[in-house]
C-alpha positions as CSV (number, residue, x, y, z in Angstrom):
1,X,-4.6,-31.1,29.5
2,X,-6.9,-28.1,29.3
3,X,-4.9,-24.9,27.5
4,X,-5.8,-21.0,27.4
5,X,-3.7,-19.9,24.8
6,X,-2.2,-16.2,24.6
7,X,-1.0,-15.2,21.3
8,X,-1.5,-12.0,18.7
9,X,0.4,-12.3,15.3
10,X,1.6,-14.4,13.1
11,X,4.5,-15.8,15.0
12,X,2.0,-17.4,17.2
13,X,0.0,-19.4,14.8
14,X,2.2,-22.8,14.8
15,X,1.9,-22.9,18.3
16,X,-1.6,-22.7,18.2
17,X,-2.2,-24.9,15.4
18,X,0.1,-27.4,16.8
19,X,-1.7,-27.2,19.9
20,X,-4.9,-27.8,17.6
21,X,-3.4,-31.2,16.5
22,X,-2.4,-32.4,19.7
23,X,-4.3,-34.7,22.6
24,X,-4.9,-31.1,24.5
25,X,-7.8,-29.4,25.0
26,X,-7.6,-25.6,24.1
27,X,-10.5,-24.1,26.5
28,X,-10.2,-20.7,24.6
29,X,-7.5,-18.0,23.2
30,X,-6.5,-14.6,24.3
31,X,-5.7,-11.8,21.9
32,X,-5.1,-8.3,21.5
33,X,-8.1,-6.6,19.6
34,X,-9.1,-6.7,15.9
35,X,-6.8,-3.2,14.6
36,X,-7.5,-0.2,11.6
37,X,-5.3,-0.8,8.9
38,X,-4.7,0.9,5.2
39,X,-6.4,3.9,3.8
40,X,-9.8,2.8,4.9
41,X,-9.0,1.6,8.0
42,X,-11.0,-1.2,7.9
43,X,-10.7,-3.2,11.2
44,X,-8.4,-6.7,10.7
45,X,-8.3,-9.5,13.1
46,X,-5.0,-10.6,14.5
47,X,-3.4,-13.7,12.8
48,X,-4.1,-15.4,15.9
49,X,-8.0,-15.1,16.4
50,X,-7.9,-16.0,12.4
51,X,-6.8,-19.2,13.4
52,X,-8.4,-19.7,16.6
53,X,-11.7,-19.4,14.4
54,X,-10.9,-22.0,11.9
55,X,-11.0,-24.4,14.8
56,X,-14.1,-23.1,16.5
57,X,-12.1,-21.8,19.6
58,X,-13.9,-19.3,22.0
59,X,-11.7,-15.9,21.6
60,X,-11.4,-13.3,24.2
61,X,-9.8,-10.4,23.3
62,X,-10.2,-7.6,27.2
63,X,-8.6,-4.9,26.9
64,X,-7.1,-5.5,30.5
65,X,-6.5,-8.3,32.4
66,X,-6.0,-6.5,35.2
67,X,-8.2,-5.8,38.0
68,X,-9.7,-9.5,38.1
69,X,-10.8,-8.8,34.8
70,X,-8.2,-11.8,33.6
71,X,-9.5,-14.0,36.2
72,X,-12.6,-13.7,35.3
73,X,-12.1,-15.4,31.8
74,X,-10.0,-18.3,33.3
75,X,-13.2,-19.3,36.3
76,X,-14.5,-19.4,33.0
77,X,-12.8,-21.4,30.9
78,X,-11.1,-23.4,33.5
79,X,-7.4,-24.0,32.0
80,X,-5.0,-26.2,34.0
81,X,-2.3,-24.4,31.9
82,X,-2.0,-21.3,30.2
83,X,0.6,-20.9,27.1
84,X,1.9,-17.6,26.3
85,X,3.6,-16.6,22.4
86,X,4.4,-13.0,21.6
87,X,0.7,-12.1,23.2
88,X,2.0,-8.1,24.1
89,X,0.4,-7.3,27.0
90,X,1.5,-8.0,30.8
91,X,0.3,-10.2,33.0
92,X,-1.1,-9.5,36.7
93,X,0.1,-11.6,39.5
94,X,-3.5,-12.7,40.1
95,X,-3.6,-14.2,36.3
96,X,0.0,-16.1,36.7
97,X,-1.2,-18.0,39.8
98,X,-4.5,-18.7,38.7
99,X,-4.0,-21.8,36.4
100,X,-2.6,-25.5,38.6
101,X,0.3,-25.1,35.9
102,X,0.8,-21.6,35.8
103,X,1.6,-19.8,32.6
104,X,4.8,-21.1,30.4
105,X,6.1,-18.7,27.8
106,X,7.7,-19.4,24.6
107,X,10.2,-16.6,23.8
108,X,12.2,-16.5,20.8
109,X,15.7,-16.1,22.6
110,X,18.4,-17.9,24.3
111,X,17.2,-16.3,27.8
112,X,18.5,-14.6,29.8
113,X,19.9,-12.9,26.2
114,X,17.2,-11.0,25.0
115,X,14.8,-10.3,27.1
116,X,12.0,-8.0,26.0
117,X,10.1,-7.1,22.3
118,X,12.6,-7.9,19.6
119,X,15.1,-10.7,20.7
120,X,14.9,-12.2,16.5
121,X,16.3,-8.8,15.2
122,X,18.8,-8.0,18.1
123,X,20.4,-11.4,17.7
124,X,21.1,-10.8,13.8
125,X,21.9,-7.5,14.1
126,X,24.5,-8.4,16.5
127,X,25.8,-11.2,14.5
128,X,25.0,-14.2,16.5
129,X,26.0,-17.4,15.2
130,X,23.3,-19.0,17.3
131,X,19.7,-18.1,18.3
132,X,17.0,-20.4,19.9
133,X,13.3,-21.3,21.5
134,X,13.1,-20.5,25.6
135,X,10.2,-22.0,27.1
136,X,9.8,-20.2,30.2
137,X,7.6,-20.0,33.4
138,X,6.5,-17.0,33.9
139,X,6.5,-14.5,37.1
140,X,5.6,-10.8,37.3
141,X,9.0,-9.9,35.5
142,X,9.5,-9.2,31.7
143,X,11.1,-12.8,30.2
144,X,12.7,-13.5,34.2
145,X,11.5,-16.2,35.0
146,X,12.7,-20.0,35.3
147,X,13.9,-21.6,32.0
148,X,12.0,-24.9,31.6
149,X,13.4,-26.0,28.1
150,X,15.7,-24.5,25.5
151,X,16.3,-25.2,21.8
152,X,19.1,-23.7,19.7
153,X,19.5,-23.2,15.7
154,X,22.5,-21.5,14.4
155,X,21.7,-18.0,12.5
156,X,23.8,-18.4,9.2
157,X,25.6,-15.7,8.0
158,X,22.8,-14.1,5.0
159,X,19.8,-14.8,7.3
160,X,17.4,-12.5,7.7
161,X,15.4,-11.4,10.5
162,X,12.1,-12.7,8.4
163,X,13.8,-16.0,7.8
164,X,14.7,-16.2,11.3
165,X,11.2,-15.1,12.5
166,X,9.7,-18.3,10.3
167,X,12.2,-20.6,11.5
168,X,12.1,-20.0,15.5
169,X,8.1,-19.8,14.6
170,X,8.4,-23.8,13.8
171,X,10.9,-24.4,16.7
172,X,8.5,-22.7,19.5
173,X,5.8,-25.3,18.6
174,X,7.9,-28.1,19.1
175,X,9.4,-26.5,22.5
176,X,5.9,-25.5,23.5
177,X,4.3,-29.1,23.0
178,X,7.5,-30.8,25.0
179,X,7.3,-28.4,27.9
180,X,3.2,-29.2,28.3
181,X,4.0,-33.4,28.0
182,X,7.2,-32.7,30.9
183,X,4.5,-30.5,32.9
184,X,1.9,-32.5,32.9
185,X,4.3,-35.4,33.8
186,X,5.6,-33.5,36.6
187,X,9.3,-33.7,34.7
188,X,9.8,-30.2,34.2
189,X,13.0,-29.1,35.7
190,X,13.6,-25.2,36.2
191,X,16.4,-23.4,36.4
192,X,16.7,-20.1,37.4
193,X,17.8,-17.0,35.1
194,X,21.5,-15.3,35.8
195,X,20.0,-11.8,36.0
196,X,23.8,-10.8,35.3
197,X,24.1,-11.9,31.9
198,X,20.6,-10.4,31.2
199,X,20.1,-7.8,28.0
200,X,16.5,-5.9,27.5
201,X,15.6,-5.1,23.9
202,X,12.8,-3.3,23.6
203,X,10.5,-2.4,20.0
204,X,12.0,-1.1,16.9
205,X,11.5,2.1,14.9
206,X,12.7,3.7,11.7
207,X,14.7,6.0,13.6
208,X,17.9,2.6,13.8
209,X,17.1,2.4,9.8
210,X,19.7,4.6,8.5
211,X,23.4,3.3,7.9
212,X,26.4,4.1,9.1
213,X,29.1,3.7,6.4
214,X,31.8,4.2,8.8
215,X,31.2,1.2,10.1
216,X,32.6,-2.3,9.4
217,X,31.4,-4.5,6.5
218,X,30.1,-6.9,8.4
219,X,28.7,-4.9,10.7
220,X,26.5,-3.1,7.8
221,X,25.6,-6.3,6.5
222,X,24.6,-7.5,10.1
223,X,22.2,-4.4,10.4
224,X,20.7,-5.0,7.0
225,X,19.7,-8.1,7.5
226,X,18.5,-7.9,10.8
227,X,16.0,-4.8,9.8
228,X,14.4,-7.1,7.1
229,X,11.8,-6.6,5.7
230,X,10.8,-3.8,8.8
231,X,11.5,-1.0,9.6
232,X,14.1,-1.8,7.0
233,X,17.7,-0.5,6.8
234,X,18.0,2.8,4.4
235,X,20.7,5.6,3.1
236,X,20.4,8.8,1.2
237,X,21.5,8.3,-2.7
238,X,21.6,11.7,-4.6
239,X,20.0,13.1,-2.0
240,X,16.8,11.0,-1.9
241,X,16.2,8.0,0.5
242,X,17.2,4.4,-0.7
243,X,16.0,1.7,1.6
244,X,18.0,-1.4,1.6
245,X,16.8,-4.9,1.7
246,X,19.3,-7.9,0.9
247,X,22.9,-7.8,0.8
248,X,26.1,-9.4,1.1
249,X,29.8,-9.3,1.9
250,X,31.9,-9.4,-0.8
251,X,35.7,-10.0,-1.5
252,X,36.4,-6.2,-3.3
253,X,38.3,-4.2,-1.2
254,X,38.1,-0.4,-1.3
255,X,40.5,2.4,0.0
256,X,37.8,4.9,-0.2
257,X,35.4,7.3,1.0
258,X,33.2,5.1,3.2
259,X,29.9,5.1,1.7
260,X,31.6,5.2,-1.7
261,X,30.1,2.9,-4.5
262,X,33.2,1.5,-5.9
263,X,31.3,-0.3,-8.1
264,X,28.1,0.5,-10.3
265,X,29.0,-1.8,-13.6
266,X,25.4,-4.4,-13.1
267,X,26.5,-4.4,-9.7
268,X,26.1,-1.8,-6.6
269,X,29.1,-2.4,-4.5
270,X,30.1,0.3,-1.3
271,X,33.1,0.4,0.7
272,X,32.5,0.7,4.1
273,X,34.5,2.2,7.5
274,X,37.0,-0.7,7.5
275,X,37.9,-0.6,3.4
276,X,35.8,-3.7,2.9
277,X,32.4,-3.6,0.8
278,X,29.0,-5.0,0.4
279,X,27.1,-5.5,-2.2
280,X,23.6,-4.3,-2.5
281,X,21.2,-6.7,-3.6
282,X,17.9,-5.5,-3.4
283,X,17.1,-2.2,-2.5
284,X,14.5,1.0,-3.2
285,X,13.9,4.5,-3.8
286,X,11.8,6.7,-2.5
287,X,8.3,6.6,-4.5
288,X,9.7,3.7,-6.5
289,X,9.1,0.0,-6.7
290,X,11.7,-2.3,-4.4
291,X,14.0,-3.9,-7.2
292,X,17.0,-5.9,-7.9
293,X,20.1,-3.3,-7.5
294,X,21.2,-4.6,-11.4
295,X,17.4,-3.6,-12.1
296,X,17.9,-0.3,-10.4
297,X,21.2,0.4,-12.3
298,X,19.5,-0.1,-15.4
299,X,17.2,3.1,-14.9
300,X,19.2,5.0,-12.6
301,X,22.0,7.3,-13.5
302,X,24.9,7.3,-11.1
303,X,28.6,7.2,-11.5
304,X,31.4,5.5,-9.9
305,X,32.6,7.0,-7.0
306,X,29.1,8.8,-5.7
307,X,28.9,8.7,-2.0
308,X,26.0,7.1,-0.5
309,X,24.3,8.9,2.9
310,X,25.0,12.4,1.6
């Protein structure tokens, strides 16, 4: 089968090297443009056209698709399918019914949960036991349309967005290359999304960093991991800001202040809203280095009982 593949970072990539060591054809990939980054801002190309390259693939990166613009590119290329990963831009009506297979998207959600930008982080930071690979074809709405194939993978109870991310990354090549073989056997069998049990996340910022300490344990846990390693979760210690990487639940207990380090003896353990604590594994302060907490004890001076978030 001829391919068009749609993709920008790196969550992409297995699906389009997957797709590179498969029977298909890819006829050319779609990006979003190269992007300034660092103090110099020296222009870097998107994980996606990085890889495209290595296989000699024509890469188009319009700045719109709409207007015909989108159409344009397939006359050219000619795909009988178009694949779509984590691309970030909509697609006109006139570019979803171009293609005899239309366009299939591989979401990194159970849909209809998680529709929209950040469905990885939402799921852990909601403390879903399970999280999965939607291949979906698309229509003119954001992650509505028919689900063609699904495949779960439990979350376990430490995992971290980033580990997550990697994980489903793996998963949505193997979902992408069995939805292509089922279309192009005519196999595929669609079923249609229950708009009611629908939830829309959209993109993250560092304004859902800071914690909460009147909230549960598990909850705080759940948000920590689920904001690694961006825009990361953070808290105020001393008065200066303290982002917070890894963590876990432990068995202390604490009927304290919540926010209150009840332990700072090699290990950083706070008590949280429901009187049970978390440990703090790996964490940094502002215009320091990101360190083990024991490391950070070592050359940081604070007592027992110190409330963190003031």
């Amino acid at each position: 089968m001829k391919i068009a593949f749609m993709g920008t970072p790196d969550f992409s990539v297995p699906c389009l090297a997957a797709l590179a060591n498969s029977k298909h054809e890819v006829v050319g990939v779609f990006c979003q443009s190269d992007k300034p980054v660092g103090r110099k801002q020296e222009l870097k190309m998107p994980d996606v056209k990085v890889e495209a390259l290595k296989h000699g693939y024509k890469v188009f990166q319009p700045v719109s698709l709409r207007g015909g613009k989108g159409v344009e590119i397939l006359k050219e290329i000619e795909p009988d399918l178009v694949i779509v990963v984590a691309y970030g831009k909509i697609l006109p009506p006139d570019f979803l019914s171009y293609p005899k297979y239309g366009c299939i998207n591989i979401h990194a959600s159970i849909l209809p949960k998680y529709r929209g930008a950040s469905p990885i982080h939402w799921a852990v930071i909601n403390g879903d036991k399970e999280t999965g690979v939607t291949a979906m074809q698309m229509n003119e709405g954001l992650d509505t349309g028919d689900i063609l194939l699904v495949k779960k993978t439990e979350i376990g109870k430490n995992d971290t967005t980033e580990y997550m991310y990697e994980k489903l990354a793996v998963i949505g090549a193997e979902v992408m290359l069995e939805a292509i073989d089922l279309a192009e056997k005519g196999q595929l069998d669609p079923i249609k999304q229950n708009d009611d049990e629908a939830t829309q996340v959209g993109l993250l910022s560092k304004e859902i960093s800071p914690i909460d300490w009147n909230d549960t344990a598990q909850n705080i846990h759940n948000k920590i991991r689920g904001l690694y390693s961006w825009p990361c979760a953070s808290t105020k210690i001393c008065g200066k800001n303290l982002k917070i990487y890894l963590s876990v639940l432990c068995e202390k207990k604490g009927h304290n202040i919540p926010g209150e380090i009840v332990d700072c003896s090699g290990k950083l353990v706070v008590c949280c809203g429901d009187n049970n604590c978390v440990e703090l594994l790996e964490i940094q302060l502002e215009g320091k280095k990101r360190m083990a907490a024991s490391q950070f004890l070592n050359g940081f001076k604070i007592e027992k009982g110190a409330v963190l978030g003031i």
